[in-house]
LOVOMAR-362206 format. One record per residue (C-alpha): residue number from 1; x, y, z. Coordinates in Angstrom, 1 decimal. Layout:
N
k	xx	yy	zz
NUM	X	Y	Z
...
This chain:
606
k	xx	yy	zz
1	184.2	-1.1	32.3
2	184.3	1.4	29.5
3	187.0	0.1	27.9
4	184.8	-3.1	27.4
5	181.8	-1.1	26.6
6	183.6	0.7	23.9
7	184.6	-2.8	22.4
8	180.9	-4.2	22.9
9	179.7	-1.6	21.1
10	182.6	-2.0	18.6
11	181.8	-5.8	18.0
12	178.2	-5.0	17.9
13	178.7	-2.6	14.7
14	180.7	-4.4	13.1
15	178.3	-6.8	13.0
16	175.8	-4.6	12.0
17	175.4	-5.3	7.8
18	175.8	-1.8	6.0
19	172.7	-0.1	4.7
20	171.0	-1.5	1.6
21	169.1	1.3	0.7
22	168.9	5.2	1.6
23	165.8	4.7	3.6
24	165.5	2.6	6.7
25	161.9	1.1	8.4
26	162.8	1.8	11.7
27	160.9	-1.0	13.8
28	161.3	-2.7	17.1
29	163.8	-5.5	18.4
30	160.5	-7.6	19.2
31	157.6	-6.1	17.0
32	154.5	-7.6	18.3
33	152.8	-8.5	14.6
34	154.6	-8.4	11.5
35	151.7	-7.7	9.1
36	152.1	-4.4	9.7
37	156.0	-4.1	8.8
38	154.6	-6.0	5.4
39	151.7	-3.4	4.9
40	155.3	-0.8	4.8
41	157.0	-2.8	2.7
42	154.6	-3.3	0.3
43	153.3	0.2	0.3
44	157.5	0.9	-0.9
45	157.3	-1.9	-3.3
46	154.0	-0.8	-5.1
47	155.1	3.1	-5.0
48	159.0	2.4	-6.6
49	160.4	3.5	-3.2
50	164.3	1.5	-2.2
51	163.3	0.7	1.4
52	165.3	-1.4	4.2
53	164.0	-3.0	7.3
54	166.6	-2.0	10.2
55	165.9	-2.7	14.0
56	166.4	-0.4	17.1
57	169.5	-2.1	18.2
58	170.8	-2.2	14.6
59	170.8	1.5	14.0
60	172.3	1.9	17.6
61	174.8	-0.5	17.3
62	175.8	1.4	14.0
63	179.2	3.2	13.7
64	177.9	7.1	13.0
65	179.7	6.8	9.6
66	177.8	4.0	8.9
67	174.4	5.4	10.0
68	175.0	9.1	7.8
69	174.8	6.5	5.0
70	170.5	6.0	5.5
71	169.4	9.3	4.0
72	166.2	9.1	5.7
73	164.2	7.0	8.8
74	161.2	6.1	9.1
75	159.4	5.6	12.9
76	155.8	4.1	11.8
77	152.3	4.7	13.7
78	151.1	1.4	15.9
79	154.5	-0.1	15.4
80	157.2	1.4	17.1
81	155.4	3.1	20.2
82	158.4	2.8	22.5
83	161.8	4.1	22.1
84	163.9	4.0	25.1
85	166.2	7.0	25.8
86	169.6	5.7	24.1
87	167.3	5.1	20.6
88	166.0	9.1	21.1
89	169.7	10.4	21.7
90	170.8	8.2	18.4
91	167.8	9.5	16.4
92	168.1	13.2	17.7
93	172.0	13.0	16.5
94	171.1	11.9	13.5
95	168.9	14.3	12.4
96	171.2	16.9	13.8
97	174.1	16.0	11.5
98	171.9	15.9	8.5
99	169.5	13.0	8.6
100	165.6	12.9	7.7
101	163.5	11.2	10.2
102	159.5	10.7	9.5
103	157.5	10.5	12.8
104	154.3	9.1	12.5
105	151.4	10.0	14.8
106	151.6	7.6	18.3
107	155.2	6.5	17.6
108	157.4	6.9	20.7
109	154.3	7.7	22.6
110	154.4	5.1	25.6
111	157.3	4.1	28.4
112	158.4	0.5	28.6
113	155.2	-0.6	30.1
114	152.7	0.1	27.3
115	152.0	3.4	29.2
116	151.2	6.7	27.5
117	154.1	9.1	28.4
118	153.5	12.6	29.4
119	155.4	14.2	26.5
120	156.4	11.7	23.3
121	160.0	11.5	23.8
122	160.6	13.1	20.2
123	158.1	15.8	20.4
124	161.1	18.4	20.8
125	161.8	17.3	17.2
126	158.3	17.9	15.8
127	158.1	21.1	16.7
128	154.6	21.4	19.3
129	153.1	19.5	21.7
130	151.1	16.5	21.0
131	149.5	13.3	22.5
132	147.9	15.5	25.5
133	146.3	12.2	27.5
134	147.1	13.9	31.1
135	145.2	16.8	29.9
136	142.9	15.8	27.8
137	141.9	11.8	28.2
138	140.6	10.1	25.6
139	139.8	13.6	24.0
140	143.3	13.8	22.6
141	142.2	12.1	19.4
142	140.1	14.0	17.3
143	137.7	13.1	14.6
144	137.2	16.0	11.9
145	138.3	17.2	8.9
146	141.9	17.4	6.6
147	142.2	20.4	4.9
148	145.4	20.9	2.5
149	146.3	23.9	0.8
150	146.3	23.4	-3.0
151	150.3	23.5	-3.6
152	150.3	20.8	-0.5
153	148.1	18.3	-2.6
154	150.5	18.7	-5.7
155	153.3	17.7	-3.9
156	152.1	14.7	-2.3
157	150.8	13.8	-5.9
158	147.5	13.0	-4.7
159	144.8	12.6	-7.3
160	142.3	15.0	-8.6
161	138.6	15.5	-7.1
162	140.1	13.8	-3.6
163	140.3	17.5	-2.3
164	137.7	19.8	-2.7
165	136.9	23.6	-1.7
166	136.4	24.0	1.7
167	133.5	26.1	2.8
168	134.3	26.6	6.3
169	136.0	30.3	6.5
170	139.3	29.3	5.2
171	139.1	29.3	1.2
172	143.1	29.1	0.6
173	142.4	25.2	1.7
174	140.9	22.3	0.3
175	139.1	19.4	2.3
176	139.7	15.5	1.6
177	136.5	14.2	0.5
178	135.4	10.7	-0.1
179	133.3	8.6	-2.2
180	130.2	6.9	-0.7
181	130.0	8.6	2.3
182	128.5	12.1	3.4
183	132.0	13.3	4.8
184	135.8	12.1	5.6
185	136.6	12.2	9.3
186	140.0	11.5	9.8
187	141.4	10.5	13.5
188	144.4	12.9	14.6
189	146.2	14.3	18.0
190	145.8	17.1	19.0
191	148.3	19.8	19.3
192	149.2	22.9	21.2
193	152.1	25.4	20.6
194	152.9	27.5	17.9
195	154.8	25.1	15.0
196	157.9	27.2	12.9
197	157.7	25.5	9.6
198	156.0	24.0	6.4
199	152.8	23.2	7.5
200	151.3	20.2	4.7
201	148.0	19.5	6.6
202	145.7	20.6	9.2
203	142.5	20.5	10.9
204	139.4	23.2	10.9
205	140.9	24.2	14.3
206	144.8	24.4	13.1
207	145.6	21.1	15.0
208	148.6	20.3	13.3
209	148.2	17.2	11.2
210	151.0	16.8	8.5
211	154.3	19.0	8.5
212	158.1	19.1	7.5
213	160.6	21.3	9.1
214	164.4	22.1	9.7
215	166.0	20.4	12.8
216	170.1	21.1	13.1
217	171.2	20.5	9.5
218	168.4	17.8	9.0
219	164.7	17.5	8.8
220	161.6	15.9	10.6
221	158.4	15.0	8.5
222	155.5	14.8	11.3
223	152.7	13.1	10.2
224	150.1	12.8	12.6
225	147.8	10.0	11.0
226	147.7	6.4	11.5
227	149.1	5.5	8.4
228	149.9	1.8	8.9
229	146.3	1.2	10.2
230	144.4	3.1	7.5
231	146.5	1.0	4.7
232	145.1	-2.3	5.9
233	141.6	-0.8	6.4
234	141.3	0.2	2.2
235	142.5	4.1	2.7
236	146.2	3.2	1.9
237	146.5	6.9	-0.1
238	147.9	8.5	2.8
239	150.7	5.6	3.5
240	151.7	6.0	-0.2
241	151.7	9.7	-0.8
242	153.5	10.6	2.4
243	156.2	7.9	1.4
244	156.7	8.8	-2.2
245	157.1	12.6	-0.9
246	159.7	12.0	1.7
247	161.4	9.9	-0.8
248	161.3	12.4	-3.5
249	160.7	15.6	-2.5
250	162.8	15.2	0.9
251	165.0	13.0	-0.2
252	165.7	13.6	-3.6
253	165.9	9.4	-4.4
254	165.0	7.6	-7.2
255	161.6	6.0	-7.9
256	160.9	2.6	-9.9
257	158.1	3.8	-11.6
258	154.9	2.1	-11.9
259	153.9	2.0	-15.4
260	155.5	0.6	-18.7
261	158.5	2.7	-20.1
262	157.3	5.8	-17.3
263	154.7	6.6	-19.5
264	152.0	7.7	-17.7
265	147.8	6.7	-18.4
266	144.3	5.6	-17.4
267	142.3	2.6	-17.3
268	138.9	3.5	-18.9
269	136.2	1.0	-17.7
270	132.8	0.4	-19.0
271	130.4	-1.0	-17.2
272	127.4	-2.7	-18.9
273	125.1	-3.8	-17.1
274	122.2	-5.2	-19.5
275	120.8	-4.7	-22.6
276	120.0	-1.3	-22.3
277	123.0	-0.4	-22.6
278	123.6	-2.0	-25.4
279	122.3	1.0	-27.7
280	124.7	3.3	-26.3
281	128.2	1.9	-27.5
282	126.8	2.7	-30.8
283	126.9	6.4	-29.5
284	130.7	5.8	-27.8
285	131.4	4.9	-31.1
286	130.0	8.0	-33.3
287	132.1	10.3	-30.5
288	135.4	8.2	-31.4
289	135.5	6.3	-28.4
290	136.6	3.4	-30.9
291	139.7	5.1	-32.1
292	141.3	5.2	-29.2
293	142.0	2.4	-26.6
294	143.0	-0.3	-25.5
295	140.1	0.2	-22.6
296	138.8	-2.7	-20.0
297	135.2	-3.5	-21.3
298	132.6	-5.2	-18.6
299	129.8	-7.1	-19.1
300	126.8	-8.3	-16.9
301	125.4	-11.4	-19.3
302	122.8	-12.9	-17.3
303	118.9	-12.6	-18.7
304	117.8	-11.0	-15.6
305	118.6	-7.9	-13.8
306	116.5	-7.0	-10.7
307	115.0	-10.5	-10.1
308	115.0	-13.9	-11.6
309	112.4	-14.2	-14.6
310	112.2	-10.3	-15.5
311	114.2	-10.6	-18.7
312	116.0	-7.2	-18.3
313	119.1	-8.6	-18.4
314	121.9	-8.5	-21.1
315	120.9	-12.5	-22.2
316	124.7	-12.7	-23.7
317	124.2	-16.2	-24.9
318	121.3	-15.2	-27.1
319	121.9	-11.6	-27.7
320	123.2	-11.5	-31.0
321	123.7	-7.5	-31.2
322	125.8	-7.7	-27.9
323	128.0	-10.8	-29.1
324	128.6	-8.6	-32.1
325	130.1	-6.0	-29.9
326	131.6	-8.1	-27.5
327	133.7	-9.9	-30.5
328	134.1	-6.4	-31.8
329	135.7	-4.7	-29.1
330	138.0	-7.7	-28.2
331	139.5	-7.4	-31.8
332	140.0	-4.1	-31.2
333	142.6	-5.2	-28.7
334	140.3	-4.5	-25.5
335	140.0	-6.6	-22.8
336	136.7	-8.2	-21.9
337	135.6	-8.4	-18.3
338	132.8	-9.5	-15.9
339	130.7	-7.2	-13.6
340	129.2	-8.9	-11.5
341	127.4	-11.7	-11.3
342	125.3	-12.7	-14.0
343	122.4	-10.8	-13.0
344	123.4	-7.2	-11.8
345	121.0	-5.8	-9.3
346	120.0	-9.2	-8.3
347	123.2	-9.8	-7.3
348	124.5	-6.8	-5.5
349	121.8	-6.8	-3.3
350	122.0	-9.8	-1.9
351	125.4	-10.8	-1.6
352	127.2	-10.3	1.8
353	130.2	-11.8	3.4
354	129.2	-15.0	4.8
355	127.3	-16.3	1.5
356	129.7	-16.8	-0.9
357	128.8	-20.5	-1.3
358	125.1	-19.5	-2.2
359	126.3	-16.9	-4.8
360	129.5	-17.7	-6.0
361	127.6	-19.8	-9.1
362	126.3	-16.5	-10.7
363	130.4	-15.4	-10.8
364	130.6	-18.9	-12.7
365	128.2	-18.2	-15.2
366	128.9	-14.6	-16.2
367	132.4	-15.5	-16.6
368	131.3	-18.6	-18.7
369	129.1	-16.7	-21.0
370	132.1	-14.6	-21.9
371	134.8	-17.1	-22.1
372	132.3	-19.3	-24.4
373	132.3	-15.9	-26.9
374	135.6	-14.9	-26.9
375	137.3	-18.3	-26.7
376	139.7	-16.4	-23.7
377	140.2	-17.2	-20.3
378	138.7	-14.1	-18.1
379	141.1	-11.5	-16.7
380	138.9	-8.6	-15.5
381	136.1	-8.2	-13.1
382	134.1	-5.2	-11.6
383	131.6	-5.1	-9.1
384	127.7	-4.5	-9.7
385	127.0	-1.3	-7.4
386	130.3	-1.6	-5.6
387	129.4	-4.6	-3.5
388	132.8	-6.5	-3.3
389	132.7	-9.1	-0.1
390	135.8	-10.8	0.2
391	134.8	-14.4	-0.9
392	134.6	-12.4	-4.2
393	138.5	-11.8	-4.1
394	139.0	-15.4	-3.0
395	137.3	-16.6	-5.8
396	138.7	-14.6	-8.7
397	142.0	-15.4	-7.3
398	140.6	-19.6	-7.6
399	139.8	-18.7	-10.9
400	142.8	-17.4	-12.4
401	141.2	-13.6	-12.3
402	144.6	-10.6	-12.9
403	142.6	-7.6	-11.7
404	139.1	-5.9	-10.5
405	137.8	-2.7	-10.4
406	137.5	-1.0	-6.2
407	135.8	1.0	-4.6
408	138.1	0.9	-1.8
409	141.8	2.7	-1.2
410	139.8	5.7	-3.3
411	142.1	7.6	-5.7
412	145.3	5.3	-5.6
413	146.6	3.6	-8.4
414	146.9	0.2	-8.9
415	147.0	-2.1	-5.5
416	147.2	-5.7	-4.0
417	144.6	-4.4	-1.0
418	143.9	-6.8	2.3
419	142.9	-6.8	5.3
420	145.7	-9.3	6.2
421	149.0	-8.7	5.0
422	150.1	-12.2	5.6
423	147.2	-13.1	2.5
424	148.7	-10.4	-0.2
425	150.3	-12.5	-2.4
426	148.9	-13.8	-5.0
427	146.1	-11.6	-4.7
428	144.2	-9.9	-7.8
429	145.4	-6.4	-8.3
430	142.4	-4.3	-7.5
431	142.1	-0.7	-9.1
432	140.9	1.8	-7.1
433	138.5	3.8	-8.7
434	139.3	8.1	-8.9
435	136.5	10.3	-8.0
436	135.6	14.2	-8.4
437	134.4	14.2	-4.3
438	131.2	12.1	-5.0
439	131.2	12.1	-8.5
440	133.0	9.0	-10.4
441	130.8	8.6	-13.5
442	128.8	10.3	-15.4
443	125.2	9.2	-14.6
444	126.6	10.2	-11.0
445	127.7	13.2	-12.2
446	124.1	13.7	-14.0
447	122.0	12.6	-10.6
448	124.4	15.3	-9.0
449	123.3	18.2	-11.5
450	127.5	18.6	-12.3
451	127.8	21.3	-15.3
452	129.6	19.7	-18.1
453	132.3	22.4	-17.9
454	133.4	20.7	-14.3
455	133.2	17.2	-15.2
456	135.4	18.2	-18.5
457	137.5	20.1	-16.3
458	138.1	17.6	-13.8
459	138.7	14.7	-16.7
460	141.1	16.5	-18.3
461	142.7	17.2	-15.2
462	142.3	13.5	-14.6
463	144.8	12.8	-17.8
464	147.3	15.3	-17.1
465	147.9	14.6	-13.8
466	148.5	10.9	-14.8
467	150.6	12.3	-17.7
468	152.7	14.5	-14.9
469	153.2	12.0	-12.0
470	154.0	9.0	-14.6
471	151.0	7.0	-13.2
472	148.0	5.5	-14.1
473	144.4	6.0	-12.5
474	141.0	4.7	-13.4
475	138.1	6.2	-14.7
476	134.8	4.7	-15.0
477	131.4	5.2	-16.2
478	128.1	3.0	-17.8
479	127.6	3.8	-21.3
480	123.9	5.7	-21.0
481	125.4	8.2	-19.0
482	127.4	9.4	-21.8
483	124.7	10.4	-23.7
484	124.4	13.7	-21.2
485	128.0	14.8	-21.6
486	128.7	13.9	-25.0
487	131.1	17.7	-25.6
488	132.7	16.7	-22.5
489	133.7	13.6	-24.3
490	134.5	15.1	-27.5
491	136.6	17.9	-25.2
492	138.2	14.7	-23.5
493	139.3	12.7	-26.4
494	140.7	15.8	-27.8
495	143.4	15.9	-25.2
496	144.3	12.7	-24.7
497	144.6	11.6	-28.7
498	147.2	14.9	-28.4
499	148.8	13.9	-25.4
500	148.9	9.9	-26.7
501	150.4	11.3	-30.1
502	153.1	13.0	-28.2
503	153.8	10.0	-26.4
504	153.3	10.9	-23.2
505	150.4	9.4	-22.4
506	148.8	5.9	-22.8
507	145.7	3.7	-22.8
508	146.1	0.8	-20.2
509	144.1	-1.8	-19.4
510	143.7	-3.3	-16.3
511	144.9	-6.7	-17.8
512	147.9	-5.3	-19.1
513	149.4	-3.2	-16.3
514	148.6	-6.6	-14.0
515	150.8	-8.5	-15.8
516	153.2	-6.0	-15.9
517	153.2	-5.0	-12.1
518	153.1	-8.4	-11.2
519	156.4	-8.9	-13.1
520	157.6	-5.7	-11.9
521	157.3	-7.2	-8.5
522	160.2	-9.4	-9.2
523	162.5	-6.9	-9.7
524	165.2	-6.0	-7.2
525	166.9	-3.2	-6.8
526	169.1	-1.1	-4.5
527	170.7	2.4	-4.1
528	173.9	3.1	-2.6
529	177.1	5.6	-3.0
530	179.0	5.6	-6.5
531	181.7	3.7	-6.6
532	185.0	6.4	-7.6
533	182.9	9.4	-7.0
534	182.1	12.1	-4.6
535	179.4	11.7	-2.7
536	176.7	13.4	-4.5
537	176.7	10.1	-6.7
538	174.0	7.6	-6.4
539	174.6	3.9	-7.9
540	171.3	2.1	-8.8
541	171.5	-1.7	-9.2
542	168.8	-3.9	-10.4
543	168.0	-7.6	-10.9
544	165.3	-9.1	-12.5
545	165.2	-13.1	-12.8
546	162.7	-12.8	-15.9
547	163.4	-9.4	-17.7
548	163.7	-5.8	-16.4
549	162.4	-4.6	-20.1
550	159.9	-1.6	-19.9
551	160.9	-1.3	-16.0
552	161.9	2.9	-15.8
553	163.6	4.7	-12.9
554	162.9	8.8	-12.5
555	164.9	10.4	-11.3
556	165.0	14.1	-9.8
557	167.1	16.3	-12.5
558	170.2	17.3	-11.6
559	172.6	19.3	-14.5
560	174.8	15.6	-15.0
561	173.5	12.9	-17.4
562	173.2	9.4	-15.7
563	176.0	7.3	-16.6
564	174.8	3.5	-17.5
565	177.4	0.8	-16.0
566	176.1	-2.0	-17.4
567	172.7	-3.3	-18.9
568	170.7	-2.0	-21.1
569	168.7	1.1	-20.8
570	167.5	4.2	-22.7
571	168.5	7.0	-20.5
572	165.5	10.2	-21.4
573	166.2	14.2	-20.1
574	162.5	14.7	-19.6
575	161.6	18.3	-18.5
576	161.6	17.8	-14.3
577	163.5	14.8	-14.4
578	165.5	11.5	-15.6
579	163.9	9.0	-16.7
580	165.9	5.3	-17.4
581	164.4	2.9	-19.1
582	165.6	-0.7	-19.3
583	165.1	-2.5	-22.5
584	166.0	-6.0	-22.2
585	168.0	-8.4	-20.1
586	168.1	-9.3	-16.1
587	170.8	-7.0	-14.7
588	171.2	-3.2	-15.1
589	173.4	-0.6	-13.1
590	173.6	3.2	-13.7
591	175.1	6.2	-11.4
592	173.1	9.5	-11.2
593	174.1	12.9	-9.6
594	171.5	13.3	-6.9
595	170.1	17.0	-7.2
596	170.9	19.4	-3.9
597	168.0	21.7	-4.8
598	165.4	22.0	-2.1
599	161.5	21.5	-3.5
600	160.5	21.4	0.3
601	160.9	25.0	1.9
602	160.3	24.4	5.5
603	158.2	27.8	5.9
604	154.9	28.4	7.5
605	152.4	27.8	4.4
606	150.6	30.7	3.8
């Protein structure tokens, strides 16, 4: 009987393909839904992040040899809530010899039966006690706060202004705010016991919510948020940070980066909303607004604004000072978008998500009052006050629309957002709009009493962090509100005509980093061992069936050069890292040393 085990299991692995990346999705044999496996997988895509899709039969059916070849695992939230004992015992092993596993909130929380177990079977692994239902009923979730210390917040690489100072008798930490609503209440276990590690996140009462330590010679990354359900409910920030960390920081992998050439930027978008406004780009202009750029330009055209027949509207079509502007910016090399619909407040007050047919006619005629100017199909749209149903999306993806401005998923970077996974494809790329807490513009930060010295801070923060992470982020504001800050501005520009002349930082519009994610969406690519070389060597293989040019891959900086295979790529030392830009054709290849240094000290923070 054993002797015919051992060859089962022998067959089985064999079987078994070997790892395509250094990172492994660990789901179910039978997953339920698979929108939430594609909520993962796009998550990797859109953060640069080589991830594989394994099974729990698959990584136990691997030879050990083969397994010690996935550098790190991943056990999601609402997935993967069951994991028989001979799936612990495998995962356990692995981390012992060396392995990283991530274990995400209610994973391996239940028996067979859909039953909540007494202990998670892993929880020896995380470090303290969690998922308390015996003890404490439904009461083991809580609903409260996220506080970070500031170092915590750097390393996950998550935006400016999303954490603020916490007031509540701990000032070393900062709390995760929002935008729009009076406070962020996150939904976390609670947890008991004393936890012997780094501690990344935590509640007002030390429940333990994010937290990395050492387990044998490997490491388990706790993270005790539902991830996967917040990304397909518009909050995907935490899905995203917590993955580019473990594959970066833990990990030590490379990253497809998600700008041109790895040159990091912002999207600056205007939003003018009638003929008020109009006056005021003559002001953007006098503080040099104009010589810089390209930025995504928004207009609402309609002749009304607050109700049919008030004539406060912009009146595109017979405003000859705005056409003048309009034709002006766009030969400047912005692009021209619509906010809204025609008539702004009108509009956004009234719209909702069963009335698209009613409404969807004003869409039509702001983007016809543009396209009639400029002689250009419409690429860009923002919405009036925020107010984006989802007939909206459905119909700028009808009418050939790249990207909009969002209010959702606040502080992320460029996104194909959904409620349904299943429905991603195809889908405008909405840009998330950045925020100081409750502060994204400058009439907000005017109605707020904000001193200039913090909104200039907190811009300029803004662009170096952009500059820093190799991202891009948007900023947005209406043009009156200028007027209030205007040394703010002048401060701004300052920096980021430096930083632009350096090289190191860019104006994108939203236009022009759509078409360029959506290109770098074809792109394939893999890591795996270097052929010939110890095993500190990393090969990187790509394919793109259009052109990989302007796609860049950073990676962490280790004392050896990257050797380039084949292809053609400008390989960069930039101060923390490699950077490998392709230049032209469909195929590239390069082997990196992968750095041994440890970013990620698994102390107690203090």
């Amino acid at each position: 009987m054993l002797a015919a085990s051992a060859i089962w299991h022998k067959l089985s692995a064999s079987r078994t393909p070997p790892p395509r990346a250094f990172i492994a999705l660990l789901l179910p044999d039978k997953p339920a839904s698979n929108k939430y496996a594609l909520a993962w997988q796009d998550a990797a895509n859109e953060g640069g992040v080589a991830m594989m899709q394994i099974t729990a039969s698959q990584l136990v059916d691997m030879e050990p040899e083969q397994r010690a070849r996935i550098r790190g695992i991943i056990l999601p939230d609402t997935i993967h809530r069951h994991v028989d004992a001979a799936l612990a015992g495998v995962l356990e092993e692995y981390v012992q010899a060396g392995g990283a596993l991530w274990i995400n909130y209610d994973a391996a929380s239940e028996n067979a039966g859909g039953r909540f177990l007494d202990k998670p079977t892993l929880a020896r692994m995380v470090g303290v006690d969690y998922l308390l239902y015996r003890e404490l009923g439904k009461q083991m979730v809580r609903r409260d706060l996220m506080l970070m210390s500031p170092s915590a917040v750097a390393e996950l690489g998550i935006t400016p202004g999303r954490f603020q100072p916490y007031a509540g008798g701990k000032p070393s930490l900062l709390q995760a705010s929002t935008y729009g609503y009076d406070q962020a209440a996150f939904s976390y276990l609670a947890t008991r016991g004393s936890f012997q590690g780094r501690v990344l996140a935590e509640g007002p009462d030390g429940t333990l919510i994010a937290s990395l330590r050492d387990y044998g010679r490997g490491k388990v990354l706790f993270v005790n948020l539902p991830v996967t359900f917040l990304k397909i409910r518009t909050d995907g920030l935490w899905l995203q940070s917590y993955l580019n960390f473990f594959n970066t920081r833990v990990l030590h992998l490379p990253q497809l980066a998600s700008v041109p050439d790895g040159v990091g930027g912002l999207v600056m978008n205007w939003h003018v909303d009638d003929a008020n406004a109009i006056p005021y780009l003559d002001l953007l202009k006098k503080l040099g607004f104009l010589e810089q750029g390209p930025y995504s330009v928004h207009f609402t055209t309609g002749p009304d604004t607050n109700q049919p027949g008030d004539r406060r509207g912009m009146d595109l079509a017979h405003n000859a000072q705005a056409q003048d502007w309009v034709r002006r910016l766009r030969a400047l090399g912005y692009d021209i978008g619509a906010h809204g619909g025609w008539m702004h407040n009108y509009f956004a007050f009234n719209i909702n998500e069963h009335n698209g047919k009613q409404w969807a006619s004003y869409l039509a005629n702001n983007k016809q009052d543009l396209e009639n100017l400029t002689q250009q199909a419409l690429t860009e749209y923002s919405a009036p006050n925020g107010h984006h149903p989802d007939w909206v999306t459905a119909w700028l993806r009808q009418h050939g629309v790249l990207a909009y401005y969002y209010v959702g998923d606040l502080s992320m970077g460029p996104t194909r957002t959904y409620i349904d996974p299943a429905d991603m494809h195809d889908r405008p790329w909405a840009f998330p709009v950045s925020a100081n807490g409750g502060i994204a513009s400058f009439e907000e930060a005017v109605r707020n009493k904000l001193p200039s010295e913090q909104m200039t801070l907190w811009l300029q923060d803004m662009t170096r962090f952009a500059v820093q992470q190799r991202v891009a982020r948007l900023v947005y504001f209406h043009p009156p509100g200028v007027y209030f800050y205007q040394q703010t501005v002048k401060q701004w520009l300052a920096q980021t005509r430096a930083l632009r002349d350096q090289g190191v930082f860019h104006w994108y519009t939203m236009t022009q980093l759509s078409r360029f994610l959506s290109q770098r969406e074809l792109t394939q690519w893999q890591v795996a061992p270097a052929e010939g070389r110890d095993a500190s060597w990393v090969s990187v293989s790509a394919h793109n069936p259009g052109s990989l040019a302007r796609q860049s891959w950073l990676l962490p900086k280790s004392s050896a050069r990257p050797v380039l295979r084949s292809g053609k790529a400008e390989i960069e030392a930039l101060p923390d890292a490699w950077r490998v830009s392709a230049q032209s054709g469909q195929d590239l290849r390069f082997d990196y040393l992968q750095t041994t240094s440890d970013t990620t000290e698994t102390r107690h923070a203090q």
